[in-house]
N, C-alpha and C positions, 0 to 999 in steps of 0.2 A: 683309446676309448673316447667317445662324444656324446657330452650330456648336454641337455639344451636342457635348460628351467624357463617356464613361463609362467611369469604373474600378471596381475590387473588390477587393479585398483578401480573399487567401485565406489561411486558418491551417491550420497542420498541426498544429496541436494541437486533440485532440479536447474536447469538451464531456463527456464520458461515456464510462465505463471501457468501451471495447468489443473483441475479439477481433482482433485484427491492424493497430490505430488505435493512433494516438500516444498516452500516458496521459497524462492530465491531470494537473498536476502541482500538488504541495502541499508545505510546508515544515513541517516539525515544529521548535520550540525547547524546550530544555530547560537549564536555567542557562545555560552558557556555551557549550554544545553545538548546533549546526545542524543538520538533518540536510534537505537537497534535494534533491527528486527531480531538477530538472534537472540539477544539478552530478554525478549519478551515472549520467548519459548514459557510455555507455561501457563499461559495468559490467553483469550480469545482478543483478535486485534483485526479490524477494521480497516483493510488499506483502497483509499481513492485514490482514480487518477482524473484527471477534468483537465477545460481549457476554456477560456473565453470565448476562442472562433468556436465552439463544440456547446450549440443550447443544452443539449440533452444534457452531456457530462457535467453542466453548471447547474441545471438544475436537480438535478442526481445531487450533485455534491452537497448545495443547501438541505437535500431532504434528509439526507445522511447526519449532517451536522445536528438538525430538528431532532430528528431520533435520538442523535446519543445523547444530549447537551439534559433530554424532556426523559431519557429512563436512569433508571435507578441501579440496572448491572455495571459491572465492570470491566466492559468492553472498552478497549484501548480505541481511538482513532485515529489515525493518519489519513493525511489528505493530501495528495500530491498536484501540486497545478504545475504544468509543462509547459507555458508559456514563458518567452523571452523577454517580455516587458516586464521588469519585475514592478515599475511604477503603477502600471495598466492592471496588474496579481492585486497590487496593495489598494489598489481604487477598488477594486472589486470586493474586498473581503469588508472593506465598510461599506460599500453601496446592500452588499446581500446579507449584512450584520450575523459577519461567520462568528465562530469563535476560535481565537488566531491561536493559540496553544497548540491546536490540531492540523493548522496550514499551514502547508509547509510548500517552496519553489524550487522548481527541480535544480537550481543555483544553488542550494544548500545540502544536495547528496553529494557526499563526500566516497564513498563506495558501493558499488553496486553498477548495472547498465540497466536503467530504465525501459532505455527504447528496444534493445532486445531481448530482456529477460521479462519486461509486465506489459507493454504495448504491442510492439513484434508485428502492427497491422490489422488486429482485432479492434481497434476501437478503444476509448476509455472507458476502464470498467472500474469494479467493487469487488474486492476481494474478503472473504471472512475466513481468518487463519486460526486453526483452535490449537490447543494448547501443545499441541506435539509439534506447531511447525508446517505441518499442511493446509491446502487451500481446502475449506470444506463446501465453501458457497461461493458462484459467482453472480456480483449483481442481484445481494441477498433483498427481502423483503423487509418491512419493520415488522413484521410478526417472527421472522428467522432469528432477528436482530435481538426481539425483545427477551426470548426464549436463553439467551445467552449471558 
């Protein structure tokens, strides 16, 4: 007698940042500082990606910053800058008076694949992840933003 069993294993976590899918998740450290996406299950969280060579994504990211710094919900932000010059990152976040809490260099993800799980060749975007873990907006508005 021959039994063949077959199982699968399925993830609800996605491979790539997509519109109404679980976000893949990545940890940023920074001294003594964590910051995980999984652990912010719960919570609506805000995540940027930018770059210096990228006008658009910079100034996407300032307005981003503007928004959350100027309302009153309790939307998380993360901001990811993907540039290699972390000196040219840190000139940047005083020339465009970010607020550094929220910028973070892709030098300091500690798990996760940026470039193919939230970049992947789309371009640098804005993700707004609501409290279950999904992407609910891409490249939200400040009225989307404020509503949250």
């Amino acid at each position: 007698m021959f039994l063949l069993f077959l199982t699968s294993s399925v993830s609800t976590e996605s491979t790539e940042a997509t519109l109404n899918k679980t976000a893949p998740l990545f940890k940023l450290v920074r001294g003594n500082k964590t910051i995980d996406l999984q652990r912010l299950r719960g919570e609506y969280v805000l995540v940027n990606f930018w770059s210096v060579e990228d006008a658009q994504s910079r100034i996407n990211n300032v307005r981003y910053d503007r928004i959350v710094k100027n309302s009153n919900n309790e939307l998380n932000f993360i901001s990811i800058n993907i540039d290699t010059d972390y000196q040219l990152y840190s000139q940047i976040l005083e020339i465009d008076k970010l607020e550094k809490r929220n910028q973070y260099n892709h030098s300091e993800i500690v798990y996760g694949k940026i470039n193919s799980e939230w970049l992947n060749e789309r371009g640098y975007k804005a993700y707004l992840i609501n409290p279950k873990g999904e992407i609910e907006k891409i490249n939200p508005n400040e009225n989307q933003l404020k509503e949250k």
